[in-house]
C-alpha positions in Angstrom: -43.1 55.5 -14.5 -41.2 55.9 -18.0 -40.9 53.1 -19.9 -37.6 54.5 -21.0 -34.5 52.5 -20.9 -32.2 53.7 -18.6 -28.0 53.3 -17.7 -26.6 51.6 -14.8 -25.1 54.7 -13.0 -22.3 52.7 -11.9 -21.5 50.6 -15.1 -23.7 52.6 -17.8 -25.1 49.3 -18.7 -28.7 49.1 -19.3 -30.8 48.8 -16.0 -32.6 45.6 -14.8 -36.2 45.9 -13.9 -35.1 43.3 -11.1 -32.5 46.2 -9.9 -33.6 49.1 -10.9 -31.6 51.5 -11.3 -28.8 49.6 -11.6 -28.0 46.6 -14.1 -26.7 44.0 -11.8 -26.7 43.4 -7.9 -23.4 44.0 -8.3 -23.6 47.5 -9.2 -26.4 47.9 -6.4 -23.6 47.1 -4.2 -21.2 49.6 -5.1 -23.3 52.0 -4.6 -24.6 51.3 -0.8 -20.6 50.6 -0.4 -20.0 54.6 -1.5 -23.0 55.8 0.7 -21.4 53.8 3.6 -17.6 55.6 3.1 -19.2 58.6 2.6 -17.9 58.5 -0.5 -21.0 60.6 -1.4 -22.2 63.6 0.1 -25.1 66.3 0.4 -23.8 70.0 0.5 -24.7 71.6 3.9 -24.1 75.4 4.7 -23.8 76.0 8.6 -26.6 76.9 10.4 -27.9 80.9 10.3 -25.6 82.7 12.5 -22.6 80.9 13.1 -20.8 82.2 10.2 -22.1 85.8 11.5 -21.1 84.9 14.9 -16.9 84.1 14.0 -17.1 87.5 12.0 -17.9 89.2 15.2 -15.4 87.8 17.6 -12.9 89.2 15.0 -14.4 92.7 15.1 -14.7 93.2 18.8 
């Protein structure tokens, strides 16, 4: 692991060893609180075929 200081990347504070990567409980909180709104999100593309399948009902 890097010995590197790093930011808070919540408050851009420096990060706590104790929290890691975050500088504060605090800020570790925010951030579960965004993952549990969905506040963040993973792209997804629909599943091979379903896009294919909506072009065809058009067609035909």
């Amino acid at each position: 692991m890097s010995d590197k200081p790093t930011q808070c990347p919540i408050c851009q504070k420096p990060a706590q060893a104790k929290y890691r990567p975050f500088c504060s409980a605090r800020c570790a909180d925010v951030d579960l609180g965004r993952w549990f709104t969905e506040s963040y999100r993973i792209p997804a593309s629909p599943p091979d075929g379903s896009e294919d399948a909506d072009e065809d009902d058009l067609e035909g």
